[in-house]
N, C-alpha and C positions, 0 to 999 in steps of 0.2 A: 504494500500500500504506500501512496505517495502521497507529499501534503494535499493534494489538488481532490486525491478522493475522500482524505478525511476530510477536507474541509466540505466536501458536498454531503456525507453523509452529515454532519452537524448542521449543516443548510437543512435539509431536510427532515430532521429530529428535535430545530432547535424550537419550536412550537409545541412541542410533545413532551420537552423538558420542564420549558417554562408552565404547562399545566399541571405536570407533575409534582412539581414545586408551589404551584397554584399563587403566581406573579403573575401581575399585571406586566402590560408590555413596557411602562414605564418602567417600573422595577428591575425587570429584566434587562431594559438594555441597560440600568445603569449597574447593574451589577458585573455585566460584560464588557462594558466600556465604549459604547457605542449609542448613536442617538436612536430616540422611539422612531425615527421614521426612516432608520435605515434599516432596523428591527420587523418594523411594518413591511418593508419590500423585501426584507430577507425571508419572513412567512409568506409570499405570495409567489416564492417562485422568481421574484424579478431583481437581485439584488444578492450579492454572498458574504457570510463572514470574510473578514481576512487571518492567514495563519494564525497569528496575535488572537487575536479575540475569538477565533475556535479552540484553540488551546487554553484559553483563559475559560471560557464556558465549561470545555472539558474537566478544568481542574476545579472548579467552583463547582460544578455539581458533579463531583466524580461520584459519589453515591446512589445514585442516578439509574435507577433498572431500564430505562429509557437505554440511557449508553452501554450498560452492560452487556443487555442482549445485543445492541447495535454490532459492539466492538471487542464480547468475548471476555469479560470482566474489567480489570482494571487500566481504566482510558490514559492513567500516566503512566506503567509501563508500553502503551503501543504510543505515545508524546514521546516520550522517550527513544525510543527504534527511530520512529518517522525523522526529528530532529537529529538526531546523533546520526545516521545511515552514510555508510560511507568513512567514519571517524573512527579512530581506535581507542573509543572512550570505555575507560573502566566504569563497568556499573555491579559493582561488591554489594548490591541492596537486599534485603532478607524477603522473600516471597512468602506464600501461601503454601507454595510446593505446587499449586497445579492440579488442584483437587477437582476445579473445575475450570470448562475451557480449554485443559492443556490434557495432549497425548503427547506417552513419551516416545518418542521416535528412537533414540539410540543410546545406551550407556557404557560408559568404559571408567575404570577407573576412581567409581568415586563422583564419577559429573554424568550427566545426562542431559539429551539435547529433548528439547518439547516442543510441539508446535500447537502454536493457538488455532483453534476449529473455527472460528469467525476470522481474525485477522490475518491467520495465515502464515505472520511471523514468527520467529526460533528464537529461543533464548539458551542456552548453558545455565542448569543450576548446579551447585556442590550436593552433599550429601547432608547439609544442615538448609538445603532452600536456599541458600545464598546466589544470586543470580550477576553471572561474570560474561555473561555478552549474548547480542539480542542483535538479529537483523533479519531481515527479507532474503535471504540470500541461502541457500542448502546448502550449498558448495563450502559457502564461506563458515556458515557456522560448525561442519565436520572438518572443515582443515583447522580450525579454532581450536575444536576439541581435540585433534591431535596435537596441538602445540601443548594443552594443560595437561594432557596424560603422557606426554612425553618424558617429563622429568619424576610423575609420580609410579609408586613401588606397590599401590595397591592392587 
C-alpha cells in the first residue's frame, strides 16, 4: 500500500469515523486540522485528505473499529511501513504478537515474518512480540530475516 491509497481509503471512511465518534463536522475537522468545508467536500467524494491530516485522523482515532477492519488492526503500525518504506529504520516497538490480523508466514530462529490479511504488509517480530522491521516488500523482509538469524545460535 502506498500513501495515495491510504489516503483514499481514509477519504472514504473519514465520515464513518466521524459518526462513530459521533462529531459534528465542525469538531471533526478541527480535531484533524482542517476547515469544515474542506471536511464537507472530502464527504462528498469531491475533495481529499492530504498525507498530514490522514495520518493525523488515523492517529486520533486509532481506536476506531471503522479503521481496524479498514486496515487490519493497528493504523500506526501500517503509518509507520507506509512512511518509513524504502528507509532502514529500526522499529524495536512491542506488539500484540499478531493474535489478530497477522499470519505467520515464516520462522527461523527466534523471529518470524507475519503478514497483515487486510494491508498486506510484513513485519519481523522476536520471540517477546518485539517488532524489528515492516515493509510491503516479501523479498525484502526474508532477506531481512536472514541478516537477524545470521549471527543468532538459536
Amino acid at each position: 500500500m502506498e500513501r495515495a491509497e491510504f489516503i483514499s481509503i481514509m477519504n472514504s471512511k473519514i465520515k464513518l469515523i466521524r459518526t462513530e465518534f459521533d462529531l459534528t463536522q465542525e469538531k471533526m475537522a478541527d480535531a484533524v486540522g482542517i476547515s469544515k468545508k474542506t471536511l464537507v467536500e472530502i464527504e462528498k467524494g469531491r475533495n481529499s485528505l492530504s498525507w498530514s491530516a490522514a495520518v493525523a485522523a488515523a492517529v486520533i482515532f486509532a481506536d476506531s473499529s471503522i479503521l481496524a477492519d479498514a486496515f487490519g488492526g493497528e493504523t500506526s503500525d501500517l503509518v509507520k511501513v507506509i512512511a518509513l518504506n524504502g528507509l532502514d529504520a529500526k522499529l524495536p516497538d512491542k506488539t500484540m504478537g499478531g493474535r489478530i490480523w497477522w499470519q505467520d508466514i515464516k520462522e527461523s530462529k527466534g523471529y518470524r515474518i507475519q503478514q497483515n490479511i487486510i494491508s498486506r504488509h510484513y513485519r519481523i517480530l522476536d520471540a517477546e512480540d518485539r517488532r524489528f522491521f515492516s515493509t510491503f516488500d516479501q523479498k525484502e523482509v526474508e532477506e531481512k530475516l536472514k541478516e537477524l538469524t545470521a549471527g543468532s545460535k538459536k
